[in-house]
KOLZA-479473 format. One record per atom (N, C-alpha, C): residue number from 1; residue in one letter; x, y, z. Coordinates in Angstrom, 3 decimals. Each point is the difference from the previous one (the first is absolute). Layout:
N
(pt NUM 'A' (X Y Z))
...
***
This chain:
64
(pt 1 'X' (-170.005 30.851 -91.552))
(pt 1 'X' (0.586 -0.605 -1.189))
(pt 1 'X' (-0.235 -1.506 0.028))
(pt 2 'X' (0.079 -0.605 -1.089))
(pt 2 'X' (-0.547 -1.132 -0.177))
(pt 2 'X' (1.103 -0.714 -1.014))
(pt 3 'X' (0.294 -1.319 0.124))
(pt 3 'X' (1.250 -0.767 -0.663))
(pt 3 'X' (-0.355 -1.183 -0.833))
(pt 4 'X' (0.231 0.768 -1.255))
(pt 4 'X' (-0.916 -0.630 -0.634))
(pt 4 'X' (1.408 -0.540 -1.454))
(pt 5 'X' (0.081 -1.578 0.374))
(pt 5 'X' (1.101 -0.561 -0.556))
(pt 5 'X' (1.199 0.734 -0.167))
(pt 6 'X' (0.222 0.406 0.890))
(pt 6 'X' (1.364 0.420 0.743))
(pt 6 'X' (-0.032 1.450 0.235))
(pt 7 'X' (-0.909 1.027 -1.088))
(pt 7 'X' (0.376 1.422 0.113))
(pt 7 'X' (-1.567 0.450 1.002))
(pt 8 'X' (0.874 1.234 0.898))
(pt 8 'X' (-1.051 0.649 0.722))
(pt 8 'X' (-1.241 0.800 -0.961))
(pt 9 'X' (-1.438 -0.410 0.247))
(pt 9 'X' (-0.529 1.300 -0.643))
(pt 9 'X' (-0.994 0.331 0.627))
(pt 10 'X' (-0.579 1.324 -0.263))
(pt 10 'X' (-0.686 1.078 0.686))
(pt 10 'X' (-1.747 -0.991 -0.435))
(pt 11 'X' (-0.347 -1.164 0.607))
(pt 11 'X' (-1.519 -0.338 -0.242))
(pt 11 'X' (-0.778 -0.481 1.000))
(pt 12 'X' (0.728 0.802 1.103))
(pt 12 'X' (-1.110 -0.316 1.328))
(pt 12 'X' (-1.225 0.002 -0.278))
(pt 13 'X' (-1.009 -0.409 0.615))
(pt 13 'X' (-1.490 0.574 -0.170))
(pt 13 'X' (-0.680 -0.486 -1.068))
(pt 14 'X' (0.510 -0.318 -1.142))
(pt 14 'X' (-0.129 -0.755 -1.289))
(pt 14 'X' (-0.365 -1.451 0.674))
(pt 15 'X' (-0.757 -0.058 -1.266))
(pt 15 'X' (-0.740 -1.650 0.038))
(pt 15 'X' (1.178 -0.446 -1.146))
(pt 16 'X' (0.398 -1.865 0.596))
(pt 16 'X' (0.460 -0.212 -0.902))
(pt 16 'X' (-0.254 0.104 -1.776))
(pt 17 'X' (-1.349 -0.551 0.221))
(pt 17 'X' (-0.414 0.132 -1.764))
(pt 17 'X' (-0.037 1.314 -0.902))
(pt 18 'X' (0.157 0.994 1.367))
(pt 18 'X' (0.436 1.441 -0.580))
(pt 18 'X' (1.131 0.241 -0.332))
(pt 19 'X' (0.693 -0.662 0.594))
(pt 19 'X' (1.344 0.375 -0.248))
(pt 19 'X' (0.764 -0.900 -1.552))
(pt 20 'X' (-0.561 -1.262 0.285))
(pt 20 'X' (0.407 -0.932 -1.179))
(pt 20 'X' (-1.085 0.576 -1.262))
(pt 21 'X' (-0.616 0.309 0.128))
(pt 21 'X' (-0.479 0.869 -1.292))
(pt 21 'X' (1.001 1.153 -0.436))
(pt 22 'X' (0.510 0.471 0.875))
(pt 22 'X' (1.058 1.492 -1.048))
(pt 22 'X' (1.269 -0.906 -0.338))
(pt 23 'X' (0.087 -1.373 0.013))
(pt 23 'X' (1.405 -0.529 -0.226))
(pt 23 'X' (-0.438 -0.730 -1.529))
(pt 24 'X' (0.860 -0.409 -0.533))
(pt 24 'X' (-0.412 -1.307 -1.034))
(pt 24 'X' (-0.141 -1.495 -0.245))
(pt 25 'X' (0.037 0.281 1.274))
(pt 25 'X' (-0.520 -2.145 0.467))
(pt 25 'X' (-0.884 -0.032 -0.739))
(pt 26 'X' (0.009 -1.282 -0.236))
(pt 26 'X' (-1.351 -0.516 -0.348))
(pt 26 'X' (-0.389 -1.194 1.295))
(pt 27 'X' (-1.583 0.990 0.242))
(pt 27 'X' (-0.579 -0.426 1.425))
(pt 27 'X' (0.024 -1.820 -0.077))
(pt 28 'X' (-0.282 -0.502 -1.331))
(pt 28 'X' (-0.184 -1.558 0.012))
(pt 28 'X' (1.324 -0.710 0.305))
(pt 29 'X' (0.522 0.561 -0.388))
(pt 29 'X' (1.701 -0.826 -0.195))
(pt 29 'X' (0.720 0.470 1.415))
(pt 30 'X' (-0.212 0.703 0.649))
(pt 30 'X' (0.718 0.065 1.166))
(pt 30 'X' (-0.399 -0.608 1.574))
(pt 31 'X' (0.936 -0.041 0.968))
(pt 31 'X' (-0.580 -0.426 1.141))
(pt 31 'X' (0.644 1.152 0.971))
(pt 32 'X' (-0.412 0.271 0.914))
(pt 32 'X' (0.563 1.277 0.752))
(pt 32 'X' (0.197 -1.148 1.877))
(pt 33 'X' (0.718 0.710 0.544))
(pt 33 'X' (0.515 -0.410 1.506))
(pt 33 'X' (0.001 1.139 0.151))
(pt 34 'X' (-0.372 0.177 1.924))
(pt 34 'X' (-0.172 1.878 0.363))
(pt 34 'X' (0.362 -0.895 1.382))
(pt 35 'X' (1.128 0.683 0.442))
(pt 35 'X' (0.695 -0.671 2.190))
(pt 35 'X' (0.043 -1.223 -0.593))
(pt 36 'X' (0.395 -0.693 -0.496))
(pt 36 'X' (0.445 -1.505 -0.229))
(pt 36 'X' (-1.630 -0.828 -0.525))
(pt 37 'X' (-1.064 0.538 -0.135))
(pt 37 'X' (-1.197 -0.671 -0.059))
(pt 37 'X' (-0.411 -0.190 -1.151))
(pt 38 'X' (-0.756 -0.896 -0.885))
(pt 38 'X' (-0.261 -0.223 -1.447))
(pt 38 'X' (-1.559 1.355 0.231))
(pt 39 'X' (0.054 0.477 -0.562))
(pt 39 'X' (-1.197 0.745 -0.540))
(pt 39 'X' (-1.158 -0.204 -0.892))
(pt 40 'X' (-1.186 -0.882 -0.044))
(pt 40 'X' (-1.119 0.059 -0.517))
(pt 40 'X' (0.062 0.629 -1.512))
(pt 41 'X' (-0.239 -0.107 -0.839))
(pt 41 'X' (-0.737 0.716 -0.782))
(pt 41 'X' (-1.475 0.527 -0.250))
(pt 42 'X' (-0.542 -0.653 1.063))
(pt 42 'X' (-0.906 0.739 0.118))
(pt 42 'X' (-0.234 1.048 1.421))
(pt 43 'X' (0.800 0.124 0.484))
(pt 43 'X' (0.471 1.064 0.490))
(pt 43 'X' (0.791 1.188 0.574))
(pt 44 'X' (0.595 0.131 -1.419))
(pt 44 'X' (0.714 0.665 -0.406))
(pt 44 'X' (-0.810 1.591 0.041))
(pt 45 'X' (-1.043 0.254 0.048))
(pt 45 'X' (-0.970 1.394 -0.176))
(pt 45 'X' (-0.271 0.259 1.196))
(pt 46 'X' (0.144 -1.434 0.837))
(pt 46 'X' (-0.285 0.539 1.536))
(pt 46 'X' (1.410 -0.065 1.066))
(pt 47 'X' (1.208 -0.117 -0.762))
(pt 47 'X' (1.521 0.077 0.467))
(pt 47 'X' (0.518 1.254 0.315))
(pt 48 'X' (-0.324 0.644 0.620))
(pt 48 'X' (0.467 1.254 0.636))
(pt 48 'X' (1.586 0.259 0.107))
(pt 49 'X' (0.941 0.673 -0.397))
(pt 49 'X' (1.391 -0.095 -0.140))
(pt 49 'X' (0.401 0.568 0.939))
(pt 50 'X' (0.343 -0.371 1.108))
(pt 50 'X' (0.547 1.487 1.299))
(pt 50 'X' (1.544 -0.083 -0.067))
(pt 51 'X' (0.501 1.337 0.584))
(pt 51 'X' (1.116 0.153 -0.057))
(pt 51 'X' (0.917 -1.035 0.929))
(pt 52 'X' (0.848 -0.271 -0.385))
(pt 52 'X' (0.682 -1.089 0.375))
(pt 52 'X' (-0.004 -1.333 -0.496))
(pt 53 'X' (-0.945 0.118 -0.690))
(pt 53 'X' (-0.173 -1.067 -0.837))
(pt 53 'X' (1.562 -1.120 -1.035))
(pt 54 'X' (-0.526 -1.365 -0.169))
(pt 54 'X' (1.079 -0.285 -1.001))
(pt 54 'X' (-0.610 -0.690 -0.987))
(pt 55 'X' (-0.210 0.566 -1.578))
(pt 55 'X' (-1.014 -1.116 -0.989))
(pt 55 'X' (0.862 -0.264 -0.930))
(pt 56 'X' (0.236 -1.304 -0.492))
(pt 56 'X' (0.815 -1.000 -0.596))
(pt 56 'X' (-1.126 -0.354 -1.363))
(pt 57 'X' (0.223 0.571 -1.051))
(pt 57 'X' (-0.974 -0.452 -1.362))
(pt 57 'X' (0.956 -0.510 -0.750))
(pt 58 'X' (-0.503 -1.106 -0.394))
(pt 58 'X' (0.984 -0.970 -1.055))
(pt 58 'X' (-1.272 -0.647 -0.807))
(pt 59 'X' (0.627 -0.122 -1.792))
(pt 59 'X' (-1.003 0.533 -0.807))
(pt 59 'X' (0.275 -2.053 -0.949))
(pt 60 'X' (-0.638 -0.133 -0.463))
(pt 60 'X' (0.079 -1.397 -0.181))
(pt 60 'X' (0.268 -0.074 -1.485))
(pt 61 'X' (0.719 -0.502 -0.988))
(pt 61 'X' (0.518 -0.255 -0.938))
(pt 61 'X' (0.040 -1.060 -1.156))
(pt 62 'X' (-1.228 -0.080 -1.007))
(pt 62 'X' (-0.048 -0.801 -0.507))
(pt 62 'X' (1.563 -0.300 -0.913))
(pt 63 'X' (0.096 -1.166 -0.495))
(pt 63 'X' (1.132 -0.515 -0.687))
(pt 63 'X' (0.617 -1.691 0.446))
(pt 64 'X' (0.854 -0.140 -0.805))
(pt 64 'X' (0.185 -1.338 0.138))
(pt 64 'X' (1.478 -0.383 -0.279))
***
């Protein structure tokens, strides 16, 4: 299982960019943390999710 902004889910084995594809982020506007570490966007396809994992996505918000 994998902890992914607070709730456990079943995406071991999953590449991150696999996984943020079945969600509705939008890939530009967000930044992801996985174990306390900033995560690449450009490699995100080569981010392997293992169990035990902890990924923190926070999505950026235009407005004023």
């Amino acid at each position: 299982m994998v902890r992914i902004n607070g709730m456990e889910k079943d995406v071991s084995n999953m590449s991150l960019k696999e996984y943020l594809l079945t969600t509705d982020y939008n890939l530009t506007r967000i930044a992801v943390e996985r174990n306390g570490n900033i995560v690449p966007k450009s490699q995100y396809d080569l981010t392997i999710l293992n169990d035990g994992d902890t990924i923190e996505i926070v999505s950026f918000v235009g407005g004023g």
